[in-house]
C-alpha positions as a LaTeX table, in Angstrom:
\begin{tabular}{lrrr}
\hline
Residue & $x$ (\AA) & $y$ (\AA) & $z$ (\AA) \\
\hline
Unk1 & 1.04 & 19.82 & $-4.82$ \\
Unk2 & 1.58 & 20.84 & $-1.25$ \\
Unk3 & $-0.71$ & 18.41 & 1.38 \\
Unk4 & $-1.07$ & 21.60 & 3.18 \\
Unk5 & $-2.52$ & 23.66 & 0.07 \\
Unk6 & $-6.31$ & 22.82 & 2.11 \\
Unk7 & $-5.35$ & 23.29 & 5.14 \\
Unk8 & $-3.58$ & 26.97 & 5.06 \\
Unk9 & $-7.18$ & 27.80 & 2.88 \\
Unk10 & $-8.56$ & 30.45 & 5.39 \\
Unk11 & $-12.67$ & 30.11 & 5.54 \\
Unk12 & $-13.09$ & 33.59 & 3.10 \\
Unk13 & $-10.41$ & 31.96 & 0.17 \\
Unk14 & $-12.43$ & 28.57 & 1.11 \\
Unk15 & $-15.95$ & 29.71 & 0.23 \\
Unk16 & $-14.30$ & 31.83 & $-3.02$ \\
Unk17 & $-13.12$ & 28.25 & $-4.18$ \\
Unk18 & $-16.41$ & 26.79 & $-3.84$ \\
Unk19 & $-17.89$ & 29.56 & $-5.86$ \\
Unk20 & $-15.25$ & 29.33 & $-8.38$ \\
Unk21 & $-15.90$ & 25.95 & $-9.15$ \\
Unk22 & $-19.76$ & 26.35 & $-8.74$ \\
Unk23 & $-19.70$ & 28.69 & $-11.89$ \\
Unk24 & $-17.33$ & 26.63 & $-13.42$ \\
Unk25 & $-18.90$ & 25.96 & $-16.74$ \\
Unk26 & $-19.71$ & 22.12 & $-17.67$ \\
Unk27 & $-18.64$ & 20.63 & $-14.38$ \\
Unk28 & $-22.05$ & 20.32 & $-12.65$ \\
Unk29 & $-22.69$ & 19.74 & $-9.46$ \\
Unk30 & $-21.30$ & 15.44 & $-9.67$ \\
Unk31 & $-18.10$ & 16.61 & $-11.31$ \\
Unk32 & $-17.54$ & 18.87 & $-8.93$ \\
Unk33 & $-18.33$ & 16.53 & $-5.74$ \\
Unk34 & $-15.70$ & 13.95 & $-7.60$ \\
Unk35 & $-13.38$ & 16.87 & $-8.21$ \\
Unk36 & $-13.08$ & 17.86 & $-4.67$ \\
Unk37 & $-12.89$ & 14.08 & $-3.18$ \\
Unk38 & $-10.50$ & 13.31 & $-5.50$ \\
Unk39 & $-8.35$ & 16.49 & $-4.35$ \\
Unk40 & $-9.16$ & 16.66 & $-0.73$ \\
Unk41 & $-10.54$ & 19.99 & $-0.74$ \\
Unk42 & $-11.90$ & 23.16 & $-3.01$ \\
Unk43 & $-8.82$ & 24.86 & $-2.46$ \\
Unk44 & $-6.85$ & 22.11 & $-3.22$ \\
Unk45 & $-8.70$ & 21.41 & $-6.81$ \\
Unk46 & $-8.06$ & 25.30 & $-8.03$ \\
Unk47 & $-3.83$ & 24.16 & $-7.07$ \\
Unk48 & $-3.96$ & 21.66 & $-9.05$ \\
Unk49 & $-6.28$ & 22.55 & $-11.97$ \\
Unk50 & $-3.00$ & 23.78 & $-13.90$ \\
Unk51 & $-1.38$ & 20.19 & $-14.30$ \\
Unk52 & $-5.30$ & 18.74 & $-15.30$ \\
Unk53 & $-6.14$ & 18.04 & $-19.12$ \\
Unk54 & $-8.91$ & 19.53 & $-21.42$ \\
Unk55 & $-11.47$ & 16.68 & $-22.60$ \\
Unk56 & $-10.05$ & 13.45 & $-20.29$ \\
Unk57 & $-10.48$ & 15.69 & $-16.95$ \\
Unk58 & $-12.31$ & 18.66 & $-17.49$ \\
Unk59 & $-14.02$ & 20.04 & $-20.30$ \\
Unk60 & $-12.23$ & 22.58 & $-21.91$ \\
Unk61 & $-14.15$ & 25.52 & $-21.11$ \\
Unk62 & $-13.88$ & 24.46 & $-17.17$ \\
Unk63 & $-10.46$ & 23.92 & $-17.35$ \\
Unk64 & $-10.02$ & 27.61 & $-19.04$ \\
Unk65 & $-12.30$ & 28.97 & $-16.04$ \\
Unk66 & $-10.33$ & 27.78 & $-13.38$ \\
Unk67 & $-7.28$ & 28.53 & $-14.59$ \\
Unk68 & $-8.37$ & 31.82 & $-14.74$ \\
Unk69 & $-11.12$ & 32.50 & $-13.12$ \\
Unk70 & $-13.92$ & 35.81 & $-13.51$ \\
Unk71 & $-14.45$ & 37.29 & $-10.57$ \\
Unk72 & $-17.27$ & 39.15 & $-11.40$ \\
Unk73 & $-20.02$ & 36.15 & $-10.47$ \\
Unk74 & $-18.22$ & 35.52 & $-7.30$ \\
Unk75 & $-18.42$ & 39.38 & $-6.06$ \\
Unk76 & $-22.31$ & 39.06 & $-7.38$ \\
Unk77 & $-22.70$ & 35.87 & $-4.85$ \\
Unk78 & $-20.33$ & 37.60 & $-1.92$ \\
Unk79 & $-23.04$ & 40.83 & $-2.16$ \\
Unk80 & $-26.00$ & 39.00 & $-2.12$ \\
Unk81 & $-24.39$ & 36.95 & 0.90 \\
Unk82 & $-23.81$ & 40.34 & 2.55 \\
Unk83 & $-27.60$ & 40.61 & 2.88 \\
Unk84 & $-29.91$ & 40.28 & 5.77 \\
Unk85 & $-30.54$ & 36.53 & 6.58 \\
Unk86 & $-29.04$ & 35.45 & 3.03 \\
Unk87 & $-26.12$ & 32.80 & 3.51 \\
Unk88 & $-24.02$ & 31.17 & 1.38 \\
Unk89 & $-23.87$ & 27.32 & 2.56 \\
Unk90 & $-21.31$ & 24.78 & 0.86 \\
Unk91 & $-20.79$ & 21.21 & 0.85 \\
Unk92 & $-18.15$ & 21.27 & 3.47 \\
Unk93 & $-20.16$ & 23.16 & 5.77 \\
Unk94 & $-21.59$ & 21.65 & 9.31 \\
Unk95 & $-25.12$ & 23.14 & 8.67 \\
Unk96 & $-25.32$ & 21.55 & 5.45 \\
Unk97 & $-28.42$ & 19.44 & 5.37 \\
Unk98 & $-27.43$ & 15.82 & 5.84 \\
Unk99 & $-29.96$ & 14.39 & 3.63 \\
Unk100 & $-29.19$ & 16.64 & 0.49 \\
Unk101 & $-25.40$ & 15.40 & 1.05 \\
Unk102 & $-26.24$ & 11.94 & 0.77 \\
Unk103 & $-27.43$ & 12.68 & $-2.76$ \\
Unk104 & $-25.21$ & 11.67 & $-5.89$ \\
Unk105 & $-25.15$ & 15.21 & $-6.89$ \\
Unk106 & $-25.58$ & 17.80 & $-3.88$ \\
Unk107 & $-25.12$ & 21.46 & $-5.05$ \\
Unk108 & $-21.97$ & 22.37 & $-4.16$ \\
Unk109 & $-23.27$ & 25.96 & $-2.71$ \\
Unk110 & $-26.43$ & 26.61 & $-1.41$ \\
Unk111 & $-27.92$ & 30.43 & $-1.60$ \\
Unk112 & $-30.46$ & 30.51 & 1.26 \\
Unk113 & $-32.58$ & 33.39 & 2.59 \\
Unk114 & $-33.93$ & 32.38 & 6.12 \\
Unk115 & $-33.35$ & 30.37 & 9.01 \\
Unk116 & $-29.83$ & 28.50 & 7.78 \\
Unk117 & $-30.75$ & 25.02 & 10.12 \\
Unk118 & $-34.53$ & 25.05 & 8.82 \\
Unk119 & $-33.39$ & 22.47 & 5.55 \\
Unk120 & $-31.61$ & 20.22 & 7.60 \\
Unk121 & $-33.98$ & 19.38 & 10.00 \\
Unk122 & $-35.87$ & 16.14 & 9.03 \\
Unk123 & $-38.54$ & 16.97 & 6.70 \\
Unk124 & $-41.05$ & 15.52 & 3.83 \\
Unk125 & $-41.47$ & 17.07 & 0.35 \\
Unk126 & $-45.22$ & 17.09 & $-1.24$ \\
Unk127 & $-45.53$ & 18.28 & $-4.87$ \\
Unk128 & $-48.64$ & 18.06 & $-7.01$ \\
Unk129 & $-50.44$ & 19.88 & $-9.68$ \\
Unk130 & $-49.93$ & 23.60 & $-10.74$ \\
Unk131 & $-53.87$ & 23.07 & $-10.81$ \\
Unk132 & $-55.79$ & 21.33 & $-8.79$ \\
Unk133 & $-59.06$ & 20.88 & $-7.93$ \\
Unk134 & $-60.19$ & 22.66 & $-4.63$ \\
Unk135 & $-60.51$ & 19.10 & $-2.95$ \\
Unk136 & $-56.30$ & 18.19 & $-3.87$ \\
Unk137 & $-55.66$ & 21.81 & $-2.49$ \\
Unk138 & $-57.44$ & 21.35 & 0.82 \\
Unk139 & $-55.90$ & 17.61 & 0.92 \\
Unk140 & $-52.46$ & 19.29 & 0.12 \\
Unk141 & $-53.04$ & 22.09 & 3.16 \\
Unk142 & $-54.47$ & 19.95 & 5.68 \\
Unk143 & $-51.57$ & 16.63 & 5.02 \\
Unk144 & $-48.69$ & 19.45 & 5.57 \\
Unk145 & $-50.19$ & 21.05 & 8.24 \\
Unk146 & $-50.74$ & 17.29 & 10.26 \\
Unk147 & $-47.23$ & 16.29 & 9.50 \\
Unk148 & $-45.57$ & 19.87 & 10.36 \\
Unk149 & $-47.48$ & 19.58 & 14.07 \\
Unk150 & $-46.08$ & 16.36 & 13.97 \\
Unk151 & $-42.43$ & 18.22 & 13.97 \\
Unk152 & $-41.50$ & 17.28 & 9.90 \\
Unk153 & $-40.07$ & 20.39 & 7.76 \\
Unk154 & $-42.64$ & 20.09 & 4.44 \\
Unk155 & $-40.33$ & 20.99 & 1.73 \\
Unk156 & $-41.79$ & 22.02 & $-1.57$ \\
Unk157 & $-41.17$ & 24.17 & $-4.74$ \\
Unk158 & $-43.34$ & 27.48 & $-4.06$ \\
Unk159 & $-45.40$ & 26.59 & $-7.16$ \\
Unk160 & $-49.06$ & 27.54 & $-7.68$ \\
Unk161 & $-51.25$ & 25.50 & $-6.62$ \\
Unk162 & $-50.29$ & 22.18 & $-4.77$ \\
Unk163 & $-46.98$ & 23.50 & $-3.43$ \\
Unk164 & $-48.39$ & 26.84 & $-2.44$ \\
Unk165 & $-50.71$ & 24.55 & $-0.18$ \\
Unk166 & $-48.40$ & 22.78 & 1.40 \\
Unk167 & $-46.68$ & 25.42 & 2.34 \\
Unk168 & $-49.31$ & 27.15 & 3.51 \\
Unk169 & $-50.83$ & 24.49 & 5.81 \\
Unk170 & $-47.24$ & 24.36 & 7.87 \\
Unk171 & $-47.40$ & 27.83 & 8.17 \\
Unk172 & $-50.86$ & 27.37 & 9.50 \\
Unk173 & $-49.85$ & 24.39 & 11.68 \\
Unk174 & $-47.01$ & 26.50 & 13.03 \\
Unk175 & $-44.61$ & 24.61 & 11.95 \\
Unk176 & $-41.40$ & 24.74 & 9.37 \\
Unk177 & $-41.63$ & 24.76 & 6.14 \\
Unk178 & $-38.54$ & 24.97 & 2.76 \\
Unk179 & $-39.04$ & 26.08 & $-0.31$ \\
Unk180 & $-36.81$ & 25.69 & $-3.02$ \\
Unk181 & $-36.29$ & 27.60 & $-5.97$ \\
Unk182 & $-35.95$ & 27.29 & $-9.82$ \\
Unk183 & $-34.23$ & 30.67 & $-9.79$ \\
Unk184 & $-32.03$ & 32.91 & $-7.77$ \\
Unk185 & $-32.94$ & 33.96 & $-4.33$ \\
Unk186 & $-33.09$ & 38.18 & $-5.48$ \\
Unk187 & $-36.42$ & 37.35 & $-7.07$ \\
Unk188 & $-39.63$ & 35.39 & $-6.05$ \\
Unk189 & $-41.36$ & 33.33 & $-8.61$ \\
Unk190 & $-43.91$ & 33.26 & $-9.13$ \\
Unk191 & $-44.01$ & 36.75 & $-8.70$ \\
Unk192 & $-47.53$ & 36.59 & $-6.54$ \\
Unk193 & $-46.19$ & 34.59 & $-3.63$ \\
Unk194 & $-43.88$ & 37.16 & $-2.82$ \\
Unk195 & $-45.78$ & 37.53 & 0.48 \\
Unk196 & $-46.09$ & 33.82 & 0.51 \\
Unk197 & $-42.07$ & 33.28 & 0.38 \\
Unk198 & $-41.44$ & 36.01 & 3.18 \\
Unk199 & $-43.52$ & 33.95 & 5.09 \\
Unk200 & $-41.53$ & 31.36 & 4.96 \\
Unk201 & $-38.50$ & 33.05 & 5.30 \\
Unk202 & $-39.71$ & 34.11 & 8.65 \\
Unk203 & $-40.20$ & 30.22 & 10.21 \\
Unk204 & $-38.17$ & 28.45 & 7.24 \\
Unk205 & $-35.94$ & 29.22 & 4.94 \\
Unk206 & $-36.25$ & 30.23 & 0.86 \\
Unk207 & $-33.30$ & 27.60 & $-0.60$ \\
Unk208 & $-31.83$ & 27.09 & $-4.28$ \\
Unk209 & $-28.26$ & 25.86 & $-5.98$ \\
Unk210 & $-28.91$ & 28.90 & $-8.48$ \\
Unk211 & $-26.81$ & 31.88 & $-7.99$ \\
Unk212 & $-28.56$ & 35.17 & $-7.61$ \\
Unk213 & $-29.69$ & 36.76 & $-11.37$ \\
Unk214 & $-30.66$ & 33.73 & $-12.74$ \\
Unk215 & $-34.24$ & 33.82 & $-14.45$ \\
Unk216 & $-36.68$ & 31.45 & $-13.98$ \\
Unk217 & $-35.37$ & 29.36 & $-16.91$ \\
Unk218 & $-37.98$ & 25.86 & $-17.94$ \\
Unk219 & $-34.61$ & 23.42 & $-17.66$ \\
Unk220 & $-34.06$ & 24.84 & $-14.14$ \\
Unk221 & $-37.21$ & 23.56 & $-12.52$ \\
Unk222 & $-36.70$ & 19.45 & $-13.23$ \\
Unk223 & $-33.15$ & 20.30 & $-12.06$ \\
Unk224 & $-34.51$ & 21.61 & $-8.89$ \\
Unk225 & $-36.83$ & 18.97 & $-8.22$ \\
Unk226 & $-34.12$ & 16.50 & $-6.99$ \\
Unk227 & $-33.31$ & 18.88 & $-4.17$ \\
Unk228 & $-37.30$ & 18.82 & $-3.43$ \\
Unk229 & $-36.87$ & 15.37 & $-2.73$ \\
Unk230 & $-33.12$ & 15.28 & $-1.53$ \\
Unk231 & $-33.58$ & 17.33 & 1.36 \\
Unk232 & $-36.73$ & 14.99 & 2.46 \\
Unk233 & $-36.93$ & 11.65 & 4.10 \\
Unk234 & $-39.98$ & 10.78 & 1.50 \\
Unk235 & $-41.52$ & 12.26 & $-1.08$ \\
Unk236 & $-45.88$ & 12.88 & $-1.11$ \\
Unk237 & $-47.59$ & 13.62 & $-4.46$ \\
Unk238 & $-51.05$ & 14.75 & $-3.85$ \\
Unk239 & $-52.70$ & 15.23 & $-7.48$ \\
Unk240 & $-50.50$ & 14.67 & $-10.77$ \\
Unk241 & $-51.27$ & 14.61 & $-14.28$ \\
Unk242 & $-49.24$ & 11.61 & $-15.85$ \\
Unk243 & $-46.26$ & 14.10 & $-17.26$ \\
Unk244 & $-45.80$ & 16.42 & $-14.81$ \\
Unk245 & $-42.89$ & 18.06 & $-13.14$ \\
Unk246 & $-44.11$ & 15.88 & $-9.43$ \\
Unk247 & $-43.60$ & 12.84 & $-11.33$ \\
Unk248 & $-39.87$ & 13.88 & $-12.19$ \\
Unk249 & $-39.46$ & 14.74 & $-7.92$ \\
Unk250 & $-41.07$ & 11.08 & $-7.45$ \\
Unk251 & $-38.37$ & 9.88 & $-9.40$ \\
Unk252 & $-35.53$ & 11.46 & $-8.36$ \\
Unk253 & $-36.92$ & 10.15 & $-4.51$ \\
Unk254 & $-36.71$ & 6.44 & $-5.92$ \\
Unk255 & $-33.13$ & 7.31 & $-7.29$ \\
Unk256 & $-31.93$ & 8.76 & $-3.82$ \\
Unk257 & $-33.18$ & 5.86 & $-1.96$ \\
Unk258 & $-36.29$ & 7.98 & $-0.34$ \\
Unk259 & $-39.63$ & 6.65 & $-0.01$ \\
Unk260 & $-42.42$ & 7.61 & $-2.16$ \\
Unk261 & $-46.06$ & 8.46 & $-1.42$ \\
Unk262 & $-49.33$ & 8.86 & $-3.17$ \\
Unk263 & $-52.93$ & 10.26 & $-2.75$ \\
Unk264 & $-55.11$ & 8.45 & $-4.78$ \\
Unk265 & $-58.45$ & 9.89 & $-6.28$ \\
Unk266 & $-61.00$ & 9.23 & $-8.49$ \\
Unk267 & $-60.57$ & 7.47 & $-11.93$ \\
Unk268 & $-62.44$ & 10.04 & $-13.07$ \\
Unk269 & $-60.17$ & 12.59 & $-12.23$ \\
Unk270 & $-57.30$ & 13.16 & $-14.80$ \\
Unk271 & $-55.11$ & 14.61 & $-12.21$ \\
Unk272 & $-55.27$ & 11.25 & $-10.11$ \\
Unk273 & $-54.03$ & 9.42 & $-12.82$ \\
Unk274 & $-50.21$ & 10.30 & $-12.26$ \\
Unk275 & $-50.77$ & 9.51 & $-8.26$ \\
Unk276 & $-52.38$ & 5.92 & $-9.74$ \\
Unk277 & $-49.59$ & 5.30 & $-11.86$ \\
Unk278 & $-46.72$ & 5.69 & $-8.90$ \\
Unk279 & $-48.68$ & 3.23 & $-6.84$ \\
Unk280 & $-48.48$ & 0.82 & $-9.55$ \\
Unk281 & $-45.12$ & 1.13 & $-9.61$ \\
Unk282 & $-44.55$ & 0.83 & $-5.98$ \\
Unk283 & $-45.07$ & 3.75 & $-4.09$ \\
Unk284 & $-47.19$ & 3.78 & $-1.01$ \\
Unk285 & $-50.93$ & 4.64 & $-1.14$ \\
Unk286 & $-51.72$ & 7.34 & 1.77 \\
Unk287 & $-55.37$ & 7.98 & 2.75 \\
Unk288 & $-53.82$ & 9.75 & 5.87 \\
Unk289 & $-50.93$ & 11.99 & 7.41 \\
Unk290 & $-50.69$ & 9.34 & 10.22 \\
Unk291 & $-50.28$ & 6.46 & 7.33 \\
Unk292 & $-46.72$ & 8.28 & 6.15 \\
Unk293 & $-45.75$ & 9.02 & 9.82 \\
Unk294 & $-46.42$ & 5.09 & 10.46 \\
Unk295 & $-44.43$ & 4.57 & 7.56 \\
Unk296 & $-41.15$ & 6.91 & 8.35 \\
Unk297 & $-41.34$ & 5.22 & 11.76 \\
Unk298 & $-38.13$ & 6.10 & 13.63 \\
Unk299 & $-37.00$ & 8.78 & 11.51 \\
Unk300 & $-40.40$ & 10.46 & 11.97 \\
Unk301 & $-39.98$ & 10.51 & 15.52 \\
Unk302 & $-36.37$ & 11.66 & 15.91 \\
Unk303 & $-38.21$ & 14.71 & 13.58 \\
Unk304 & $-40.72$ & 15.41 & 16.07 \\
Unk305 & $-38.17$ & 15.45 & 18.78 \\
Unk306 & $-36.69$ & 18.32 & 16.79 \\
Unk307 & $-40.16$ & 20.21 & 16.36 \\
Unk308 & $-40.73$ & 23.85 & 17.76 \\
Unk309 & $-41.81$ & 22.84 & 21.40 \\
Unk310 & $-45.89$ & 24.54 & 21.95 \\
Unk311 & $-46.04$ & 28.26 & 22.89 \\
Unk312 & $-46.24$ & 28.74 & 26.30 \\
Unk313 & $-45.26$ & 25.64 & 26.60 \\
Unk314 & $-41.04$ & 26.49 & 26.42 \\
Unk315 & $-39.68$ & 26.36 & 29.19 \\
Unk316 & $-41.47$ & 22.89 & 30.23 \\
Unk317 & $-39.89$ & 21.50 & 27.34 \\
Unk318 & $-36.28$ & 22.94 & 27.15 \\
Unk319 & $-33.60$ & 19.95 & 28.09 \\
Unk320 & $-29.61$ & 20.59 & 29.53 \\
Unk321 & $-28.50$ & 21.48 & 26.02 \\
Unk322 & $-31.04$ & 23.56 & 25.60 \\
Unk323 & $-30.20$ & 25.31 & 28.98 \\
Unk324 & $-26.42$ & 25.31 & 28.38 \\
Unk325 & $-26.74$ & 27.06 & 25.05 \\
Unk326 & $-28.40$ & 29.99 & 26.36 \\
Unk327 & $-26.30$ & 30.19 & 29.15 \\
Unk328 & $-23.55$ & 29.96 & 26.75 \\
Unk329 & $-25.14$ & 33.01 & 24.84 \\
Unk330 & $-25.27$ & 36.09 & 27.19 \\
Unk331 & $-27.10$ & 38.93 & 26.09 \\
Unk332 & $-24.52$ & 40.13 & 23.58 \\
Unk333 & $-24.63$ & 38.84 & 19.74 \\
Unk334 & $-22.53$ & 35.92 & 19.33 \\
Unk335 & $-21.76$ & 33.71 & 16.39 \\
Unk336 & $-22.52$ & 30.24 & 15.74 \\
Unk337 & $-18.81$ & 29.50 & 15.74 \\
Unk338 & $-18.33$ & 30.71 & 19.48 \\
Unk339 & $-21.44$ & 28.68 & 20.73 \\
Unk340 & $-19.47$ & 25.77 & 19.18 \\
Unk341 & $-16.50$ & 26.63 & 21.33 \\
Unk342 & $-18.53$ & 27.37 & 24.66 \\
Unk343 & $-20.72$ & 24.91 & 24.43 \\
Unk344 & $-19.30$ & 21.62 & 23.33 \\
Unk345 & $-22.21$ & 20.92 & 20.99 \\
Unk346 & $-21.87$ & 20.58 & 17.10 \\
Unk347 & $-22.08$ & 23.23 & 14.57 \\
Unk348 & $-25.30$ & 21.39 & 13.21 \\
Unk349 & $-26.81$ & 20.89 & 16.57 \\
Unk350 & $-26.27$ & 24.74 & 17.28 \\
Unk351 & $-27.67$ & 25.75 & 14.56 \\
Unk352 & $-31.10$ & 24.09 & 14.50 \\
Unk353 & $-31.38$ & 24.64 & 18.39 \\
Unk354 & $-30.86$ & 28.66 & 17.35 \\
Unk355 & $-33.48$ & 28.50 & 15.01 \\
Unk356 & $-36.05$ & 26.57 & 17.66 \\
Unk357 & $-35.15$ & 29.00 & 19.83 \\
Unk358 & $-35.91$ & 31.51 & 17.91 \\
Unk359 & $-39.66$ & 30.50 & 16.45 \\
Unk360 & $-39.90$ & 30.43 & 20.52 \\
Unk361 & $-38.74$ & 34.25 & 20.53 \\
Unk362 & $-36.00$ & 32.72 & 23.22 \\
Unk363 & $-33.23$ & 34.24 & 20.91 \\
Unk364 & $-33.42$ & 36.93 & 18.30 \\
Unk365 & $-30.52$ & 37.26 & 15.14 \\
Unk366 & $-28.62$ & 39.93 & 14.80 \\
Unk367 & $-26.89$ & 41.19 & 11.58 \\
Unk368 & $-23.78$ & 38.91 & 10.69 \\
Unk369 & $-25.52$ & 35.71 & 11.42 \\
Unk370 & $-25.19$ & 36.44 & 15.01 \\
Unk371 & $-27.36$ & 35.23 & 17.74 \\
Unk372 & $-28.25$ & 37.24 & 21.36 \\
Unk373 & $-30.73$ & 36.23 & 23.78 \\
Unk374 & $-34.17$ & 37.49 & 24.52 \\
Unk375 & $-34.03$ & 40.08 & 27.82 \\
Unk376 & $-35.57$ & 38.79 & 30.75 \\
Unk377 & $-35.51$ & 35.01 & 29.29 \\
Unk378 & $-35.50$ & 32.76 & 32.37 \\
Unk379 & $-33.02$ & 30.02 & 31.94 \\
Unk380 & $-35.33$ & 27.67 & 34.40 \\
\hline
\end{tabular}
């Protein structure tokens, strides 16, 4: 194969490869990480999947895909890309979030609808109960709205009930907030937090490894639940029956190294009893937001440093990179990939100073994923 099969991949042919092996049937998303570290690239695997074997390699039907591939899935992701504030964000890419990388098994793509830097800003998942009592849903709201003013992303899975509160209180708190799906991004499920996910679309983003069309399917939502808890620094469970689907995103923190956090409640309450059995087994008991901050310690901080600064408050708070990137900016729409150039800064730090920026109404986006500053902003 020829060294410089990666390297003559143009970004368009780059992204098709990462498709093509994202809908590659019986890889998931490990074999594929493996696939492409072993090869050096995306572009580089699809080269060489003609000389690989059927059974010691790949499985057969992945080694019959990528040999030939059908193109019809990757048009149907390309579309939905095409979209207003939908991206397609792969493993190779600068915005991907740093935390869901360090996973054993990050999704090779990620669909997102939103602000594309909102999931890898540093951020807490809380998951509980698809029925809680009133008390665990005011716990829920008023946790995620402490931490959010504290500058953490709450990530969550746009459930009923717990994860709907959490989300909620951020949104309150003015803050950030992620939710990831169990199904493609052309549908909202449940179907009656459709307002609820705009919402978050608007000061977040709406994430999943699930490629547009896919129906909200019971094996996808355990699956899920590791990227709950992958793109977080910890993990809080705030009212859990003993088999529930928080338990599984408890465990998946513990696998990826994250901490682990519970609420605990009355004995009498059969929803505390999942919370009771994670502190048994080691997680952290939490009686308050500031308890989990104290407990993140550095990494907590370094969040808060990254939180929306206070409107009216702006212009106090913007530093020299800050200052640079807008000078960098102009008033005409310009792409993350020339603010890279002008500025000096990363591709990651771009992109999550864009989207603070933006819940700041500094900078608006324009179609394209293109970036223009607000008239009249004062750069002082």
């Amino acid at each position: 194969m020829n060294d410089a099969t990666e390297d003559r991949c143009a970004d368009q042919d780059r992204l098709r490869a990462w498709l093509t092996l994202a809908h590659a049937p019986g890889l998931g998303a490990a074999g594929i990480r493996a696939l492409v570290e072993r090869f050096g690239g995306p572009c580089r695997v699809l080269a060489a999947a003609g000389g690989l074997r059927a059974g010691e390699e790949l499985p057969a039907a992945a080694l019959d895909f990528l040999g030939q591939p059908d193109p019809a899935p990757i048009e149907r992701d390309l579309a939905w890309a095409a979209g207003e504030r939908n991206y397609l964000i792969t493993l190779d890419d600068p915005v991907y979030p740093r935390l869901l990388r360090q996973i054993p098994d990050p999704p090779p793509v990620l669909y997102l609808h939103g602000e594309p830097a909102a999931p890898a800003l540093l951020g807490l998942a809380l998951v509980g109960s698809r029925n809680p009592t009133a008390g665990g849903s005011a716990t829920a709201h008023d946790f995620a709205a402490h931490l959010a003013g504290a500058g953490l992303v709450i990530v969550s899975g746009l459930a009923l009930g717990i994860d709907a509160a959490a989300h909620q209180g951020a949104l309150d708190a003015g803050g950030v907030t992620v939710a990831v799906a169990g199904t493609g991004l052309d549908r909202v499920y449940p179907a009656r937090h459709r307002e609820l996910a705009h919402r978050i679309a608007e000061r977040g983003a709406l994430v999943s490894e699930f490629p547009p069309g896919t129906p909200p399917l019971p094996a996808n939502f355990p699956r899920r639940n590791r990227l709950i808890s992958g793109l977080g620094l910890g993990t809080l469970v705030v009212e859990a029956a003993p088999k529930s689907g928080s338990l599984i995103t408890a465990r998946a923190a513990t696998e990826q190294g994250r901490e682990v956090f519970a609420i605990p409640g009355s004995i009498h309450n059969p929803l505390a009893r999942g919370c009771h059995a994670l502190i048994r087994q080691g997680a952290k008991l939490v009686e308050t937001a500031d308890h989990i901050l104290e407990e993140l310690g550095p990494l907590a901080a370094a969040g808060a440093e990254q939180a929306a600064p206070a409107p009216g408050n702006a212009a106090a708070t913007l530093d020299a990179d800050y200052l640079r990137l807008l000078e960098c900016m102009g008033h005409e729409p310009v792409g993350v990939d020339q603010l890279v150039d002008r500025s000096g800064l990363t591709a990651e730090q771009v992109s999550s100073m864009l989207l603070l920026l933006e819940l700041e109404d500094r900078v608006v986006s324009a179609p394209g994923g293109r970036y223009t500053r607000v008239p009249n902003e004062s750069l002082k």
